[in-house]
C-alpha positions as CSV (number, residue, x, y, z in Angstrom):
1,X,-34.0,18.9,11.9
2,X,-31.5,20.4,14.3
3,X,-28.5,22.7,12.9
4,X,-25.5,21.4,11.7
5,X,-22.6,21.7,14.0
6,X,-20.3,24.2,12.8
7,X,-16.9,23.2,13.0
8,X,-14.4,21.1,11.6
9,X,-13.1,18.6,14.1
10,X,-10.1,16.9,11.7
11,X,-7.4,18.7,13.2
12,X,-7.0,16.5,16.3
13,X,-6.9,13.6,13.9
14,X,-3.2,11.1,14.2
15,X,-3.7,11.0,10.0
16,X,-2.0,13.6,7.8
17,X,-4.4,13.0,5.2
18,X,-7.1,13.7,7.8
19,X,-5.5,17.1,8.7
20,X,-5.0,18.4,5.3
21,X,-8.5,18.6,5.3
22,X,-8.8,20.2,8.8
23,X,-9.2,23.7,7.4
24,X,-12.1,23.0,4.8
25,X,-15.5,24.9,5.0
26,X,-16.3,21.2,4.9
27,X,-17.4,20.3,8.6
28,X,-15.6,16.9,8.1
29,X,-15.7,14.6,11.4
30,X,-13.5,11.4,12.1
31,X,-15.6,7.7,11.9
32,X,-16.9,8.0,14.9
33,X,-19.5,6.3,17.1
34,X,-20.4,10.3,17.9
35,X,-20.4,11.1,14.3
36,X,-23.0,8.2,13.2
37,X,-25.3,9.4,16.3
38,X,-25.3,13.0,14.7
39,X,-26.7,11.7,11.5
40,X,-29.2,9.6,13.6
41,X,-30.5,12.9,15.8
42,X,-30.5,15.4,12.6
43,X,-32.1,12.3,10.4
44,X,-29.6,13.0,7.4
45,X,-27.2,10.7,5.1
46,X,-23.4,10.4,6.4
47,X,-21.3,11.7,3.4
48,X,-18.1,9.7,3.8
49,X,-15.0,10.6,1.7
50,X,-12.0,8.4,1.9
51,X,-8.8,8.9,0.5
52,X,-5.2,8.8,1.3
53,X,-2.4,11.8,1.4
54,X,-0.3,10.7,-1.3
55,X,-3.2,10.8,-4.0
56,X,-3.7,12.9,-6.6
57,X,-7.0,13.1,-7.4
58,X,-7.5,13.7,-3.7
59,X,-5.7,16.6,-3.7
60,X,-7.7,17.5,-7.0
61,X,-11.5,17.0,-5.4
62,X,-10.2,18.7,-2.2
63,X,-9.5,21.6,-3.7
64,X,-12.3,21.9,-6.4
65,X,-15.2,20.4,-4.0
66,X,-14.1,20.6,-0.3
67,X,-12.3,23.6,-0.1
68,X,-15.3,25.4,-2.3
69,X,-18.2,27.6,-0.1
70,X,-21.2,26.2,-2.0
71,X,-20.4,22.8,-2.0
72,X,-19.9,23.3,2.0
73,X,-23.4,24.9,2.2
74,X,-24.9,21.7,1.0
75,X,-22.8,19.3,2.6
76,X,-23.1,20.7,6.3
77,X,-26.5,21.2,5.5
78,X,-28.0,17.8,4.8
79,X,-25.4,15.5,5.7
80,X,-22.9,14.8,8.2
81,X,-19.6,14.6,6.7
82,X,-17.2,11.9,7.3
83,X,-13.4,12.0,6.0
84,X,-11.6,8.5,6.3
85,X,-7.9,7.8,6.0
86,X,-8.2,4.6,4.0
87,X,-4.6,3.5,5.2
88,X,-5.6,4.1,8.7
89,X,-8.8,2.6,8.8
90,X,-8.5,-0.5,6.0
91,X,-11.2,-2.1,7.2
92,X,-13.6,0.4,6.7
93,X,-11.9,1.0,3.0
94,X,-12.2,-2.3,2.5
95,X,-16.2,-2.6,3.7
96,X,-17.0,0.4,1.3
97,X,-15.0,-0.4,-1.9
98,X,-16.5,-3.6,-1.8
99,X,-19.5,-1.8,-2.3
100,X,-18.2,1.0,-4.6
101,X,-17.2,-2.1,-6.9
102,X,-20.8,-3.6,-7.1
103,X,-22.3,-0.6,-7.5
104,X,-20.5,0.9,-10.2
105,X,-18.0,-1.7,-11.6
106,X,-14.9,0.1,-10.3
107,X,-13.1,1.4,-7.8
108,X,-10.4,4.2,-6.4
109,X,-10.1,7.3,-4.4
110,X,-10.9,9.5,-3.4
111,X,-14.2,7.2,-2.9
112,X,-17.2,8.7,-2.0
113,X,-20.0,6.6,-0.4
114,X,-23.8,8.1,1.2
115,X,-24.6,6.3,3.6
116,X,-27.6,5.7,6.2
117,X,-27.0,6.9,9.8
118,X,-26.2,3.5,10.7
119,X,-23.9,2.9,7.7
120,X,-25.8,1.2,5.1
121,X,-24.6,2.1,1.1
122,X,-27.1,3.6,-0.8
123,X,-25.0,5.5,-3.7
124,X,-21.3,5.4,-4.2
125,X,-18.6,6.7,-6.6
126,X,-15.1,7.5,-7.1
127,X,-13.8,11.1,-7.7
128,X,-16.6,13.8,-9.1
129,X,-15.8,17.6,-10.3
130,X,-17.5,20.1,-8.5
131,X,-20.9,20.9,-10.7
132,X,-21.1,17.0,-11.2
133,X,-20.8,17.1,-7.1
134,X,-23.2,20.1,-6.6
135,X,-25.9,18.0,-8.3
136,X,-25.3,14.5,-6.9
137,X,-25.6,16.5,-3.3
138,X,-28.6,18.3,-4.4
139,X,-30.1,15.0,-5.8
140,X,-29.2,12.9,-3.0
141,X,-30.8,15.0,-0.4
142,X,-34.1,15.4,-2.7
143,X,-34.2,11.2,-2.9
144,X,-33.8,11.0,1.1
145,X,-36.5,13.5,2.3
146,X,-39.2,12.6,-0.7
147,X,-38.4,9.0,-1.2
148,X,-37.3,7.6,1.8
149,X,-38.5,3.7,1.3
150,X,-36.4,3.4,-1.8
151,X,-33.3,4.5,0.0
152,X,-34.0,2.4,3.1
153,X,-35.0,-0.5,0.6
154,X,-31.8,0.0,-1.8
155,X,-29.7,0.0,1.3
156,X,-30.8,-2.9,2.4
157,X,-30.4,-5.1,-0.3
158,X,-27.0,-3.8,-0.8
159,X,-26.2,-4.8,3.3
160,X,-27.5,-8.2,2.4
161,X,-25.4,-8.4,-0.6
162,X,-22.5,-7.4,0.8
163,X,-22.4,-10.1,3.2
164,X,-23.5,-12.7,1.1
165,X,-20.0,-11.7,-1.1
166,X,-18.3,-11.5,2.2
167,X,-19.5,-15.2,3.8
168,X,-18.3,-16.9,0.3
169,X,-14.9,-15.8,0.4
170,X,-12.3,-18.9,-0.2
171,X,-10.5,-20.1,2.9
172,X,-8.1,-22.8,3.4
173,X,-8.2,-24.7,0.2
174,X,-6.1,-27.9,-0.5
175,X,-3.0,-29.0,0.9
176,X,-0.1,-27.3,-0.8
177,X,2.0,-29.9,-2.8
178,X,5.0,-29.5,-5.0
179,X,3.1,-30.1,-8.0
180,X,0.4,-27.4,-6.5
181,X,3.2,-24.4,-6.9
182,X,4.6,-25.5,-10.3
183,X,1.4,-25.6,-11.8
184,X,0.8,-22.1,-10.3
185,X,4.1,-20.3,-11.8
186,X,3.5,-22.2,-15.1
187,X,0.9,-19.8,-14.8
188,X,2.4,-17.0,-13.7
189,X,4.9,-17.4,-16.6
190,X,2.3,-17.6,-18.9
191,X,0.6,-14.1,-18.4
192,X,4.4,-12.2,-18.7
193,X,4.5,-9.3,-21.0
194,X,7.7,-10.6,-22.9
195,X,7.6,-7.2,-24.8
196,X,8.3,-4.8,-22.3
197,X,8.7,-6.7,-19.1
198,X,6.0,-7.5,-16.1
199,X,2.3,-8.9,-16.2
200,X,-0.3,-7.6,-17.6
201,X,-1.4,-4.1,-19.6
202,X,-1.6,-0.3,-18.3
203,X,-1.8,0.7,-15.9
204,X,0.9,-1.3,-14.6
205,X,1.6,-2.3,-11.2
206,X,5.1,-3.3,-9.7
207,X,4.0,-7.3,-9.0
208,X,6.5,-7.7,-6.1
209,X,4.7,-11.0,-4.8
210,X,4.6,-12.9,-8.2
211,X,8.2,-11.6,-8.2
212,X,9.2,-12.9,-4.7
213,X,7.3,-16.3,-5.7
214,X,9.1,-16.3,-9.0
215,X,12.7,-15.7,-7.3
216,X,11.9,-18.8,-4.9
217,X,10.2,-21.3,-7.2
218,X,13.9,-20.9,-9.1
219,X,15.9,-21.5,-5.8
220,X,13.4,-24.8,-5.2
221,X,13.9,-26.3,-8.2
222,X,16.7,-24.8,-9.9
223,X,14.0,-24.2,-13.1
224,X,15.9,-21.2,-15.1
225,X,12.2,-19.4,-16.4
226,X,11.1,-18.2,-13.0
227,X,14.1,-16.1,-12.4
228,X,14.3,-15.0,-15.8
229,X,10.9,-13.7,-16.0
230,X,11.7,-11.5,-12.6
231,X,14.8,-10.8,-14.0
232,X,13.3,-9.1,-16.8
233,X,10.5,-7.6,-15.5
234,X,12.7,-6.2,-12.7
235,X,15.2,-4.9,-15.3
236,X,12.2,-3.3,-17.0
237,X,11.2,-1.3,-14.3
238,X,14.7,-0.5,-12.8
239,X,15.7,1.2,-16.2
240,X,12.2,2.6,-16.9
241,X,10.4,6.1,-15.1
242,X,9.2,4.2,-12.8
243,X,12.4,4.0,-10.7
244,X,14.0,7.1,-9.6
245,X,16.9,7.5,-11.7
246,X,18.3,10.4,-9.7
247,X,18.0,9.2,-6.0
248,X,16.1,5.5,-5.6
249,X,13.0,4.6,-4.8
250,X,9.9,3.4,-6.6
251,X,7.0,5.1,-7.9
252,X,3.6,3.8,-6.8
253,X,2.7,2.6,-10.3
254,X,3.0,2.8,-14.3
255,X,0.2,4.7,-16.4
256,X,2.2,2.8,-19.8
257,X,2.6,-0.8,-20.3
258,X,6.2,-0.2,-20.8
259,X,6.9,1.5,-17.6
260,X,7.6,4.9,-19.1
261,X,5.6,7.2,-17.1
262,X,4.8,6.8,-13.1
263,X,2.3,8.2,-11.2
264,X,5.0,9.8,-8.8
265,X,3.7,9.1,-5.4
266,X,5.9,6.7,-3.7
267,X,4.8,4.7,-0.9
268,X,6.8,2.8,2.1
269,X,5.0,-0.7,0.9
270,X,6.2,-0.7,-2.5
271,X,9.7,0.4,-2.1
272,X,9.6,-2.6,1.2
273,X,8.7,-5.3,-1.2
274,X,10.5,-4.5,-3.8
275,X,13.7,-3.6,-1.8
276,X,13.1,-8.0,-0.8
277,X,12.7,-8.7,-4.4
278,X,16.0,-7.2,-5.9
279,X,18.1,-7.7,-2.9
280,X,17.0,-11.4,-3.8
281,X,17.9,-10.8,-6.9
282,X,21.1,-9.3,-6.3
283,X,21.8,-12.5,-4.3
284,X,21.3,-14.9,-7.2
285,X,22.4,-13.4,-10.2
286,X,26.2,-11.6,-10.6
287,X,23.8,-8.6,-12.1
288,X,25.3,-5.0,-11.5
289,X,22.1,-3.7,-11.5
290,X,20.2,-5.4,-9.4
291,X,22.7,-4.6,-6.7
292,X,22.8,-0.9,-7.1
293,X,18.9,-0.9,-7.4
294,X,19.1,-2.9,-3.8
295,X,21.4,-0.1,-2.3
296,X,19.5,3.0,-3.8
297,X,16.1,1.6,-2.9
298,X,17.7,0.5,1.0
299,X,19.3,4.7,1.0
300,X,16.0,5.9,0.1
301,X,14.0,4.3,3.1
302,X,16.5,5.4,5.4
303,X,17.6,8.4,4.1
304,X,13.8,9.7,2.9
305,X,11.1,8.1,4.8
306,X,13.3,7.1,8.1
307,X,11.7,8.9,11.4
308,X,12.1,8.5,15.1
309,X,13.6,5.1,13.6
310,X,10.8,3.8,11.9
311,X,9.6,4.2,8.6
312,X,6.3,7.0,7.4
313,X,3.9,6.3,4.7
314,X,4.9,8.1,1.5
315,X,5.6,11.2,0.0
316,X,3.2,12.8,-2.3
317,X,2.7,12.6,-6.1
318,X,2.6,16.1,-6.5
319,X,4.3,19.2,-5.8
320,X,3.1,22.8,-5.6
321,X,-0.3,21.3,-6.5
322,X,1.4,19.7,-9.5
323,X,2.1,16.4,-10.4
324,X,5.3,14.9,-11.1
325,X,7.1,18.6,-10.9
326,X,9.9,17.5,-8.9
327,X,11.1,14.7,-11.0
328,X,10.6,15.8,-14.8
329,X,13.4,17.6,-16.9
330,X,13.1,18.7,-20.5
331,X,16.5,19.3,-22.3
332,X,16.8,23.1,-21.8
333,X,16.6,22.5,-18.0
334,X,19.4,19.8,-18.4
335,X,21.5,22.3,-20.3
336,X,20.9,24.7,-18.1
337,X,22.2,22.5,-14.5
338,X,24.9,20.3,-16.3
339,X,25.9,22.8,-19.2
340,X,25.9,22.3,-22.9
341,X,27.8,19.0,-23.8
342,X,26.9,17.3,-20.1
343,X,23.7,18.3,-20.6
344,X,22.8,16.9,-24.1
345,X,25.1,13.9,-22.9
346,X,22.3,13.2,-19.8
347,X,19.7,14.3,-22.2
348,X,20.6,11.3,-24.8
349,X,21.2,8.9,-21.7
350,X,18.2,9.7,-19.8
351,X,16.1,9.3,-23.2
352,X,14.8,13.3,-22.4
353,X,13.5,14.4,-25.2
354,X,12.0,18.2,-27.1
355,X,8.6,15.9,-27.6
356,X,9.3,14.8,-23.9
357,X,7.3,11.7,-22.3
358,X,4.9,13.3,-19.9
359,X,3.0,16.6,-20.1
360,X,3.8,19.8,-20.9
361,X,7.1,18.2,-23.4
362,X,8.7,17.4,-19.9
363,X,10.6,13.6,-19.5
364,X,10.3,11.5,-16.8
365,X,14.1,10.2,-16.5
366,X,14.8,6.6,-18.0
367,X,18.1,4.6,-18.4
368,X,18.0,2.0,-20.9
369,X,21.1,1.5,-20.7
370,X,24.3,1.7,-18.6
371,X,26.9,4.3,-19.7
372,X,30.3,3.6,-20.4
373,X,31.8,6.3,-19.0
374,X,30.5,5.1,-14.8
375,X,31.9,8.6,-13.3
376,X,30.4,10.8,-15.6
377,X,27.4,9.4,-15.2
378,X,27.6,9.6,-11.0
379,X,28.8,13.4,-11.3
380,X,25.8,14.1,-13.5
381,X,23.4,12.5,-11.5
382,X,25.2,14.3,-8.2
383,X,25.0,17.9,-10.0
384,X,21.0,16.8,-11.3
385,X,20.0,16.2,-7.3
386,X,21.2,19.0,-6.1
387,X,19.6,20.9,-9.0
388,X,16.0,19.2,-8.1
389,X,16.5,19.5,-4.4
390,X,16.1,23.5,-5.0
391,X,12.4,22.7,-6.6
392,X,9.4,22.1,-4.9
393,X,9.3,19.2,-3.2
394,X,6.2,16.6,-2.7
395,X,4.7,16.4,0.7
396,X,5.4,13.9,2.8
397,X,2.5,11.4,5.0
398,X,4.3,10.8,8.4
399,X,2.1,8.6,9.4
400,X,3.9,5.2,10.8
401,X,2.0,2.3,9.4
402,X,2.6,-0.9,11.8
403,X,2.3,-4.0,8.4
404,X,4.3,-1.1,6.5
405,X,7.2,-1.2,8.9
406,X,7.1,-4.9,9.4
407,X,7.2,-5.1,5.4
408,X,10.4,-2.8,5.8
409,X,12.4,-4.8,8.8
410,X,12.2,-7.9,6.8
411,X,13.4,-5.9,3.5
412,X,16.3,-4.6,5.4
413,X,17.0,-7.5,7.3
414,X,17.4,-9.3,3.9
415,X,19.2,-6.8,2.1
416,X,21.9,-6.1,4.8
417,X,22.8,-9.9,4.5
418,X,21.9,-9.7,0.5
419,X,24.7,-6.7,0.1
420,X,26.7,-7.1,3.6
421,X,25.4,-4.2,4.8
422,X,25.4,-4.2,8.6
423,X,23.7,-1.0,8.7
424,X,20.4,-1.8,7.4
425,X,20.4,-4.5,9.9
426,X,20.9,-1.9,12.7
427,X,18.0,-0.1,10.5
428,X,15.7,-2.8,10.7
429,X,16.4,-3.3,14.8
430,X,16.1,0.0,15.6
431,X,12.0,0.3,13.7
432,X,11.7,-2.8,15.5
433,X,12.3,-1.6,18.6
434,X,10.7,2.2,17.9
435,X,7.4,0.4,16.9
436,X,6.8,-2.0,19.8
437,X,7.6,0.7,22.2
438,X,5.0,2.8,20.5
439,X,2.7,0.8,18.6
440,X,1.9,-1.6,21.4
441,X,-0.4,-0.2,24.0
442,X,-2.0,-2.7,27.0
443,X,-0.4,-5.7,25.2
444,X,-2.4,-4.9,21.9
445,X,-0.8,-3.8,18.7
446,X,-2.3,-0.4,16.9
447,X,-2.3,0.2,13.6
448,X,-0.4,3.8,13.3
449,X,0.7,6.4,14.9
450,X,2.5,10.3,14.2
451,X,4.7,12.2,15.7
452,X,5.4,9.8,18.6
453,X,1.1,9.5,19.6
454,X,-0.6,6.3,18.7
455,X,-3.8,6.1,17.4
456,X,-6.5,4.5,18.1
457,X,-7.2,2.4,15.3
458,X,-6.6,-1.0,16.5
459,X,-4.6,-3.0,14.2
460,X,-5.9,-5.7,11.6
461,X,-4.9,-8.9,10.8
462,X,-1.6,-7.7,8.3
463,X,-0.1,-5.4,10.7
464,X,0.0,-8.9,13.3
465,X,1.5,-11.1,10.5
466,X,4.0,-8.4,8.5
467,X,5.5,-7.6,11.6
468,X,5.4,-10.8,13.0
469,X,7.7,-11.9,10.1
470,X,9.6,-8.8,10.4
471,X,10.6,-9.9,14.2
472,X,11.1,-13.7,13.1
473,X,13.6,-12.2,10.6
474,X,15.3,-10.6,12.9
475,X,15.9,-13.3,15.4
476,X,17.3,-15.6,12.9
477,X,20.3,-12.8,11.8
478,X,20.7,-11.6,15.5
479,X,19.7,-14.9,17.2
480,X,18.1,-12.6,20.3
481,X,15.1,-14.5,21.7
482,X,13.0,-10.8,22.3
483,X,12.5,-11.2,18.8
484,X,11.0,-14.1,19.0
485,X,9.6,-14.0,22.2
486,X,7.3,-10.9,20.5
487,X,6.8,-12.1,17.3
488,X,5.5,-15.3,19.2
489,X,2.9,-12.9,21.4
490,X,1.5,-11.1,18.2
491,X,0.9,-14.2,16.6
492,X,-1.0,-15.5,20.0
493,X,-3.1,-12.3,19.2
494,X,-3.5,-13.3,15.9
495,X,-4.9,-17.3,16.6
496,X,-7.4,-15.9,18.9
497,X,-9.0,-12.8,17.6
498,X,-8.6,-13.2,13.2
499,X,-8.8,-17.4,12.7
500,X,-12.4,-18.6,11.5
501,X,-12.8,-20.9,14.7
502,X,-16.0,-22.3,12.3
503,X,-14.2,-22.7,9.0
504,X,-10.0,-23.7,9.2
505,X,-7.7,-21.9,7.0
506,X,-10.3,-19.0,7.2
507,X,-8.8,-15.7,8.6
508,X,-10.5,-12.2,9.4
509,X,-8.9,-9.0,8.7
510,X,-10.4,-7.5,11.6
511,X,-10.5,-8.9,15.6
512,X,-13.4,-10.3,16.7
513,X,-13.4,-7.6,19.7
514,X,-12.6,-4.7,17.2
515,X,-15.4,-2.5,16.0
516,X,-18.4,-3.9,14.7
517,X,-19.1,-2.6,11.1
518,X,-21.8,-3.2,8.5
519,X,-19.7,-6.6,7.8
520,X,-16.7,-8.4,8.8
521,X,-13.9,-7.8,6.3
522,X,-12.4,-11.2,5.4
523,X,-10.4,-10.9,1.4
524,X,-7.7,-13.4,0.9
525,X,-6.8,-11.7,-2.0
526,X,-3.6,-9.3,-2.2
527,X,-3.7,-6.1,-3.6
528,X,-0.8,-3.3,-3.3
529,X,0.4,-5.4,-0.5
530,X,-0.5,-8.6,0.7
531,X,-3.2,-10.0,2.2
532,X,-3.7,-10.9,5.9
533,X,-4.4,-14.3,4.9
534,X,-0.9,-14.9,2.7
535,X,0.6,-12.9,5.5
536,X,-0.1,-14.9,8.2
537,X,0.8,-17.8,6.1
538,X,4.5,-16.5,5.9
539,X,4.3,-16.0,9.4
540,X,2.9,-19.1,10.4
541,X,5.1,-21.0,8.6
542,X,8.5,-19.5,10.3
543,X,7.5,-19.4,13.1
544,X,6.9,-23.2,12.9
545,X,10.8,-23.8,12.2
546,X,11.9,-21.0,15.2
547,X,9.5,-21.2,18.2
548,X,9.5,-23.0,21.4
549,X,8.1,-26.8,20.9
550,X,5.1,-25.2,22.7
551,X,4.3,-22.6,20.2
552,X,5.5,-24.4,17.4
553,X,2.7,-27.5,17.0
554,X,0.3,-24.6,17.5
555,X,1.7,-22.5,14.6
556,X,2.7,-25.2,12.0
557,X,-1.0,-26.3,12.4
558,X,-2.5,-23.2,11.6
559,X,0.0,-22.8,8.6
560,X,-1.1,-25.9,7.7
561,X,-4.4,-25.3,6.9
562,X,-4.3,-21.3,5.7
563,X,-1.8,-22.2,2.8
564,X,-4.1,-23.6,-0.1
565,X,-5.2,-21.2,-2.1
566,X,-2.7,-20.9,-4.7
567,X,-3.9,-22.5,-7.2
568,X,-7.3,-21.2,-8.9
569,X,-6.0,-17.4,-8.8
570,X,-1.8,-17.3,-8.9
571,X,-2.3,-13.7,-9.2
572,X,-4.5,-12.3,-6.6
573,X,-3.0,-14.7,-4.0
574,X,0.8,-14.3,-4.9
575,X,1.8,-13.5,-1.6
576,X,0.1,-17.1,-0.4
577,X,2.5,-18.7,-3.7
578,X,5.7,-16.9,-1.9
579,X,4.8,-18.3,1.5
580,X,4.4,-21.3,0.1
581,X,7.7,-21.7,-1.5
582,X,9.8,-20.3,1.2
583,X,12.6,-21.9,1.8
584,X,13.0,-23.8,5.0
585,X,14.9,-22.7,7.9
């Protein structure tokens, strides 16, 4: 076996997440065609860690387990390691979750998958502590040199398995009908937590999609339950910890059913979708709150993740290697920046607490309720800003996502009509224009770039269709055919490297020209964001009402077919619901 190389290669990498790992004894590599040839020549199992930079329990197995000497030893001895940034390469996040999932029943990162030099699973996992890590290396290595056939066989079987999940995945389905989408959100509106807002139990995710699908079922039909189940649960988590209290924005998710406390990263995607949902809601309802929730979340786009024009990632769920020590307070430290009576006054208000609701006796801030008293309650909130502006502050990804920016142009575009706010219509033009001057390289799209360099990741199937929508949605407020003229070129793309050509209604996530991986990736179902398959349907479907007679037939057909799968799963296809129910041009 020939020596391991001996250097870390991460820090010419386009992904943040990629270079806070650049100085580890770790002797991490990018997914590479290079880095799969090393494992071939020195005959040893790739290690491959993906993750994301906003994570926490990234940050935690860094620094216990990468950023450790011994665990380095092993790693660089018998394996070539392999560091993925799961936002910039989704496919191959998506190719080894899958597997992660049927392995062990569950999945998250940092996810940590051994592989075969030609990327076959054999063993993976989530997040391990470092002695449980020391021994799964040590065992690992023992099972590749002494019993070989049993990885190569184990492998294998779970290749084959892995495509035999991937070549059953739903396509088209039936034809979408009116009676298709009520019986859907009868559904939906079945499954509401009517206690404290939402679907479902902890940990609780902000459901933007059923939301969005909710909001238009209502303006179809004029039914009254759709928007007051999204009312609620977006009351719920406007007033709870999940929504910044102090300066906007959403947190990535609950850890409490009743959206108490967050876990604090926030991410571009969220605060994109929800920004649509509550600027829709702002539109229908005469609901204070749902306005000022559409303005604050609007100013912290542009105001926090706004660069070059265009929107990064997410900042970080912790701080000083803590988490959530930017936005907690206990009632000493309110005292302390507001003084005594203001203080106990925010402390009361905010629901902060001497048994606090997070650790240490600390409170994440909530607002149950509105105060009377409107000014006191802005100067607090001014004086509490400036006060957490002096602490340390979470990190920030600056990576520029392209379906993450798409997600935000339409938001904006929305919202400026939503509030009559003609500068988050300039917002939303200028990321437009940013991104296909940067993100477009020899008439094909890429999925991110930083600091002004694209990478090389080529983009999938979502980043075609989010910002396809985001250009169509510009071109109806501005009525400038580049819009559409661009939107109408991605979704060219999009028809003739993702569609099934074998089975209609059938989309791929990646191109067929992109790079060839154990599998194709090919899930209709959303997850944090939406799928490519419900994305392309939205796209699809407006670009129908808006293109050229040429490019219209083409595109209505296709929307045809790719916008029936509503029904069985409402939830995991709540983007496709949305599409569905979109209102006509």
């Amino acid at each position: 076996m020939s020596p391991a190389p001996g250097r870390n290669t991460l820090g010419a990498s386009t992904s943040p997440y990629l270079r806070q790992h650049a100085d580890n004894p770790v002797h991490w590599q990018q997914w590479t065609p290079a880095a799969l040839a090393e494992a071939a020549d020195r005959d040893v199992p790739i290690l491959l860690s993906i993750g994301y930079a906003a994570c926490h329990w990234c940050h935690v197995m860094a620094h216990e387990s990468f950023a450790d000497l011994e665990v380095a030893a092993l790693a660089n001895a018998h394996f070539v390691p392999v560091k993925v940034d799961r936002e910039e390469r989704p496919d191959l996040d998506a190719v080894y979750m899958n597997a992660t999932v049927a392995l062990t029943g569950q999945g998250g990162w940092p996810m940590t998958c051994f592989l075969t030099p030609d990327g076959r699973p054999f063993f993976c996992g989530t997040y391990y502590p470092k002695a449980t890590f020391l021994q799964l290396l040590s065992a690992v290595e023992e099972t590749w040199r002494t019993r070989r056939a049993e990885v190569e066989q184990t492998s294998d079987h779970i290749a084959g398995e892995l495509r035999a999940m991937a070549s059953g995945l739903p396509g088209g389905g039936p034809e979408v009908t009116a009676g298709l989408c009520d019986a859907a959100v009868e559904a939906v509106l079945a499954d509401e937590d009517t206690v404290h807002g939402g679907f479902g139990t902890a940990p609780k995710f902000p459901p933007s999609a059923l939301l969005e699908a909710l909001v238009r079922h209502h303006e179809r039909t004029g039914a009254a339950a759709p928007l007051a189940t999204a009312a609620r649960a977006c009351e719920a988590m406007a007033r709870g910890g999940l929504y910044d209290q102090l300066a906007g924005g959403f947190a990535r998710y609950s850890v409490d059913a009743a959206w108490v406390v967050p876990h604090f990263e926030k991410m571009l995607y969220d605060n994109a979708q929800l920004l649509r949902v509550y600027a829709h809601w702002s539109r229908l309802s005469p609901n204070a709150l749902a306005r000022r929730v559409s303005h604050e979340t609007a100013r912290f786009l542009l105001d926090e993740l706004r660069r070059d024009g265009m929107f990064v990632s997410s900042l970080d769920a912790d701080a000083a290697g803590q988490e959530g020590l930017t936005y907690v307070w206990s009632p000493a430290q309110l005292r302390e920046s507001l003084g005594e009576n203001e203080g106990r006054w925010a402390a009361e208000l905010f629901g902060v607490s001497d048994a606090g609701t997070f650790e240490g006796g600390a409170s994440v801030l909530q607002l149950r309720a509105d105060p009377d008293d409107a000014a006191r309650y802005e100067r607090v909130r001014t004086v509490l800003r400036a006060a957490r502006s002096t602490r340390p502050q979470p990190g920030r990804d600056d990576k520029i996502v392209t379906a993450w920016n798409g997600l935000a142009i339409t938001a904006l575009c929305e919202a400026g009509v939503a509030l009559g706010d003609a500068e988050l219509v300039d917002a939303a033009t200028g990321c437009a224009e940013a991104l296909l001057a940067l993100n477009v390289r020899d008439g094909r799209l890429r999925r991110a770039s930083l600091g002004g360099v694209v990478g090389e990741s080529a983009a999938i199937l979502d980043d075609h269709a989010a910002l396809a929508t985001g250009l169509l949605t510009l071109h109806q407020l501005t009525g400038e055919d580049r819009w559409l003229a661009a939107a109408g070129d991605l979704l060219d793309v999009a028809l003739d490297h993702f569609a099934d050509p074998e089975h209609p209604g059938r989309w791929y996530d990646v191109a067929d020209d992109a790079e060839q991986l154990l599998l194709r990736p090919a899930d209709p179902l959303d997850g944090a964001t939406p799928s490519g398959a419900s994305s392309i349907a939205e796209a699809l479907q407006l670009a129908a009402h808006l293109a050229p007679a040429e490019r219209a037939l083409r595109y209505a057909d296709a929307a045809y077919v790719c916008r029936g799968r509503v029904c069985d799963l409402p939830v995991g296809t709540a983007a496709d619901l949305a599409a569905a129910l979109r209102p006509s041009v």
